[in-house]
C-alpha beads as a LAMMPS data file, in Angstrom:
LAMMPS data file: protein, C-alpha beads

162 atoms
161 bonds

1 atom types
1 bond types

-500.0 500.0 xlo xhi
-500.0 500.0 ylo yhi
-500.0 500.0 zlo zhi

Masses

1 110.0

Atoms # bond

1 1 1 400.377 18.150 216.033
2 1 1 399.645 18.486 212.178
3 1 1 400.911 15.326 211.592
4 1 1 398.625 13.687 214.060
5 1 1 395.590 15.443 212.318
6 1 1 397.230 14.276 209.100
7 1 1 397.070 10.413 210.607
8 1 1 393.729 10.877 211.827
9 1 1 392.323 12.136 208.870
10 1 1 393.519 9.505 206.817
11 1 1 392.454 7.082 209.090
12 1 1 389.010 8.545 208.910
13 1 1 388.619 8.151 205.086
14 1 1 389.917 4.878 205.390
15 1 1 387.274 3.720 207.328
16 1 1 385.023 5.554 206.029
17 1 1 385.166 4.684 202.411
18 1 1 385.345 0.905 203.601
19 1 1 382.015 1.585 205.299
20 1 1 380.618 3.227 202.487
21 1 1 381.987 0.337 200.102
22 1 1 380.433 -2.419 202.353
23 1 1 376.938 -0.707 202.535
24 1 1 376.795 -0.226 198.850
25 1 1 378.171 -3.937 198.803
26 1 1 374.771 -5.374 200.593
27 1 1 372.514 -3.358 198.270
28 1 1 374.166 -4.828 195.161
29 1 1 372.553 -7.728 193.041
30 1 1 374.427 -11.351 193.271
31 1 1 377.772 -12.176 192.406
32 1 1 376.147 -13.460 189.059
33 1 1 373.833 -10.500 187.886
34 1 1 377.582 -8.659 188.261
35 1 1 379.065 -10.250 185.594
36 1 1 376.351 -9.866 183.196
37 1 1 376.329 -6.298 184.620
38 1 1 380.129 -5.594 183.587
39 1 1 380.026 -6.274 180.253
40 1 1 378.471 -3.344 178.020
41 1 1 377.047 -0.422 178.529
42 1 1 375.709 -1.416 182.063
43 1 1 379.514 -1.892 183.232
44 1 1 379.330 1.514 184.026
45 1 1 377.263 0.706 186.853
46 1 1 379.807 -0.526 189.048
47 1 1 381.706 2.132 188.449
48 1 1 379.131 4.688 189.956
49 1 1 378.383 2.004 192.828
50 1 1 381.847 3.260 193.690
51 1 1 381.886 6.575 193.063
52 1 1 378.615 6.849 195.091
53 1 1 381.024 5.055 198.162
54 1 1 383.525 6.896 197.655
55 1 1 381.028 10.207 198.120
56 1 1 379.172 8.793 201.140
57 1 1 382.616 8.886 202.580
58 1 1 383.875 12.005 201.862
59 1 1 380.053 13.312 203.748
60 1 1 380.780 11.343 206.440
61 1 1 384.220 12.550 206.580
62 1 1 383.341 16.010 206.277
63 1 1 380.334 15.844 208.852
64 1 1 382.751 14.283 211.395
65 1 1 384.993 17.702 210.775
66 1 1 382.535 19.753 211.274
67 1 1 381.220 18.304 214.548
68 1 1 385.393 18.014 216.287
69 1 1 386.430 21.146 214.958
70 1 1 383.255 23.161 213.604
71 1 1 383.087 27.108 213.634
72 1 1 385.215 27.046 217.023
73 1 1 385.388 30.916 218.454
74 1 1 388.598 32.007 220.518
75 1 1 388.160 34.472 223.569
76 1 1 390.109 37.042 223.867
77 1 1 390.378 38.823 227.113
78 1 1 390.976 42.665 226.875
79 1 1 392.116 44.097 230.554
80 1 1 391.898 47.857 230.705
81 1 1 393.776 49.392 234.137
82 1 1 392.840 53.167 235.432
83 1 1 389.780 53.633 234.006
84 1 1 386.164 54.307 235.741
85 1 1 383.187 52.323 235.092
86 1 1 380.652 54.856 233.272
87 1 1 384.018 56.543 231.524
88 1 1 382.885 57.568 227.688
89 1 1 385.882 55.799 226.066
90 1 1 385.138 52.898 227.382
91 1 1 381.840 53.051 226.124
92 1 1 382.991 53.922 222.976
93 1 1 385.384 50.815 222.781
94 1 1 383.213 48.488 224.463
95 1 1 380.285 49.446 220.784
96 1 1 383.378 49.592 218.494
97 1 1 384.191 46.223 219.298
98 1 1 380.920 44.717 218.795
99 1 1 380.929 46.424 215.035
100 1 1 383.906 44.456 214.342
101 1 1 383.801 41.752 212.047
102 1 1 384.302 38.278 212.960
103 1 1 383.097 39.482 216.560
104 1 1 380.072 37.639 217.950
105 1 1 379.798 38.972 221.880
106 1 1 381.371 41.329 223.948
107 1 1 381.365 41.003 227.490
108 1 1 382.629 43.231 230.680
109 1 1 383.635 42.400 233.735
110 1 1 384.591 45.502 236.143
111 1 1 386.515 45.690 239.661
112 1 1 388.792 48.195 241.628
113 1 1 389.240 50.448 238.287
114 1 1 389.729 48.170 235.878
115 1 1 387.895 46.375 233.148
116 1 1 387.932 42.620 231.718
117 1 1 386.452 42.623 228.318
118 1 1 386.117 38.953 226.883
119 1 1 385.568 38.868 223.106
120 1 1 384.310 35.993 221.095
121 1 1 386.810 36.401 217.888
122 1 1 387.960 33.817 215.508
123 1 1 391.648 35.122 215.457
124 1 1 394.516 36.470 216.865
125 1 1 394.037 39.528 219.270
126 1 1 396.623 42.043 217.758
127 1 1 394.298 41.140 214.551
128 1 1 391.160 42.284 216.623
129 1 1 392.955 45.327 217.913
130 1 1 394.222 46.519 214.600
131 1 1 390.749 46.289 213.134
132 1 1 389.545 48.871 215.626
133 1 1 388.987 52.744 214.830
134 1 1 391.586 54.743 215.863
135 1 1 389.659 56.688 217.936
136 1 1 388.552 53.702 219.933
137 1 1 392.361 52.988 220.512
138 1 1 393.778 56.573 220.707
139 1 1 392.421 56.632 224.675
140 1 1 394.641 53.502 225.497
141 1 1 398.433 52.689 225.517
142 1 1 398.795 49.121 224.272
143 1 1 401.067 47.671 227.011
144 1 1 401.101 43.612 225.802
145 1 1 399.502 41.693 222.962
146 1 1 399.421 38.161 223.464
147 1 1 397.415 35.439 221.047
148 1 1 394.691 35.469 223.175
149 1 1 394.741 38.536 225.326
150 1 1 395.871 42.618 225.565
151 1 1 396.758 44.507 228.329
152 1 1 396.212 48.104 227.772
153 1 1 396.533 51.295 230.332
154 1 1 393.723 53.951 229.978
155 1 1 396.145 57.086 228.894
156 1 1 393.717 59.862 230.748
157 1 1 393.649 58.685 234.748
158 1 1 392.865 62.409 235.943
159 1 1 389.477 61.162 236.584
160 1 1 390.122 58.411 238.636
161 1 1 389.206 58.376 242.311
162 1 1 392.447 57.856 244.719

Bonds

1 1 1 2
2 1 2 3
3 1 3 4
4 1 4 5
5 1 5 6
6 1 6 7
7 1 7 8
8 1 8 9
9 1 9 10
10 1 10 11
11 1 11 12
12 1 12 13
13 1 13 14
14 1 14 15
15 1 15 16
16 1 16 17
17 1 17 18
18 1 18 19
19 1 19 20
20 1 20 21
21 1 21 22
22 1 22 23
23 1 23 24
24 1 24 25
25 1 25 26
26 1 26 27
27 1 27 28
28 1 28 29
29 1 29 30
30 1 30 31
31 1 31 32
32 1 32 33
33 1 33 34
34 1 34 35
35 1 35 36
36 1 36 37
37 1 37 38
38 1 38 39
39 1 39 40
40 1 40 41
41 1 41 42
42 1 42 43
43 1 43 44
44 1 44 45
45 1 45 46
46 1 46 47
47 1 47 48
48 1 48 49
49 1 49 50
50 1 50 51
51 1 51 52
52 1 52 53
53 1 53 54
54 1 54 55
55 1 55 56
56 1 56 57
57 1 57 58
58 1 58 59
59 1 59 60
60 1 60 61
61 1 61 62
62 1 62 63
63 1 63 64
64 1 64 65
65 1 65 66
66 1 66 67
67 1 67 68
68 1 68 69
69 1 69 70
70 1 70 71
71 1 71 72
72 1 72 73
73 1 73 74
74 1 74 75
75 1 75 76
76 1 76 77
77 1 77 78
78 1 78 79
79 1 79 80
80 1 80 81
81 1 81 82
82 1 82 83
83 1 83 84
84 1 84 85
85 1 85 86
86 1 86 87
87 1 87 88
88 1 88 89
89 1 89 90
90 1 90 91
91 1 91 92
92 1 92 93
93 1 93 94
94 1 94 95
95 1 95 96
96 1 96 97
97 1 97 98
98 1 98 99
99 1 99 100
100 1 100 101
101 1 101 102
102 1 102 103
103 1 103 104
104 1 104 105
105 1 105 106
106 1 106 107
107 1 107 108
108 1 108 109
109 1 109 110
110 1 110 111
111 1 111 112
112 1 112 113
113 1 113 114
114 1 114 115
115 1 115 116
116 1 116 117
117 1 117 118
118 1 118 119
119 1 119 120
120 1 120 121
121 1 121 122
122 1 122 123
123 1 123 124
124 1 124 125
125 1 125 126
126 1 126 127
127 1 127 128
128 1 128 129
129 1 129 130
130 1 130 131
131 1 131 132
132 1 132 133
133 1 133 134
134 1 134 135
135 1 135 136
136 1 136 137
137 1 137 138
138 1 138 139
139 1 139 140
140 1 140 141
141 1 141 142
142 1 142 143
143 1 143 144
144 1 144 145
145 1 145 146
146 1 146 147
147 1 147 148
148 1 148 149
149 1 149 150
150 1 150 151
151 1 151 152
152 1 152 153
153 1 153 154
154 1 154 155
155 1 155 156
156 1 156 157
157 1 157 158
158 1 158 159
159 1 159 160
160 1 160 161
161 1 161 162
């Protein structure tokens, strides 16, 4: 997979710096104003009409980055088993996530005692879980970690209805 975004990214500022060199091409004087051009201190010229391609490319290349793979959030889905809706610690959890860093929504999802939490994180979930306070994490047993998801097991179920 790198190597594909290697290829394509190389193709990109290959055809990219050939557009840039063919507009800066049509806004050059003649073939014969270049050659007076080259010689002395105005040879320099040239040299920036290609430096300024060579820059319009590297924008264009960067603005096409930006719009495939731009600022591109993960969700991570946090299910929580044995635990009632209006319980404290999931209250608690639910605000301590939404202080994390990196974090841009939180939201639940609740059904037959259990809660879906999907977080909008630009990472790995154990990442997102280790950032917590402990006493946001103390309540649960962390039963799986996966890239994009955790399964934990509310520890206290005496509440729960049967």
């Amino acid at each position: 997979m790198k190597c594909y975004c290697l290829y394509f990214a190389c193709f990109l500022i290959i055809s990219f710096s050939s557009r840039a060199q063919n507009q800066t091409a049509r806004a050059r004087p003649s073939s014969n104003s270049k050659t007076s051009q080259s010689a002395g201190p105005s040879g320099n010229q040239s040299l920036t009409v290609k430096t300024d391609s060579l820059k319009m490319a590297m924008n264009d290349l960067k603005s096409s980055f930006n719009s495939l793979f731009g600022n591109k959030r993960d969700t991570i889905s946090i299910y929580i088993s044995n635990i009632e809706y209006d319980d404290n610690n999931l209250v608690i959890l639910k605000d301590d996530l939404k202080k994390v860093k990196g974090v841009k929504a939180v939201n639940m999802q609740y059904k037959q005692s259990a809660a879906m939490l999907d977080i909008s994180f630009k990472g790995k979930s154990a990442e997102l879980w280790d950032k917590l306070p402990i006493e946001a994490r103390s309540p649960f047993k962390l039963v799986e970690a996966g890239d994009y998801n955790i399964t934990l097991l509310y520890k206290n179920t005496s509440g729960l209805k049967q």
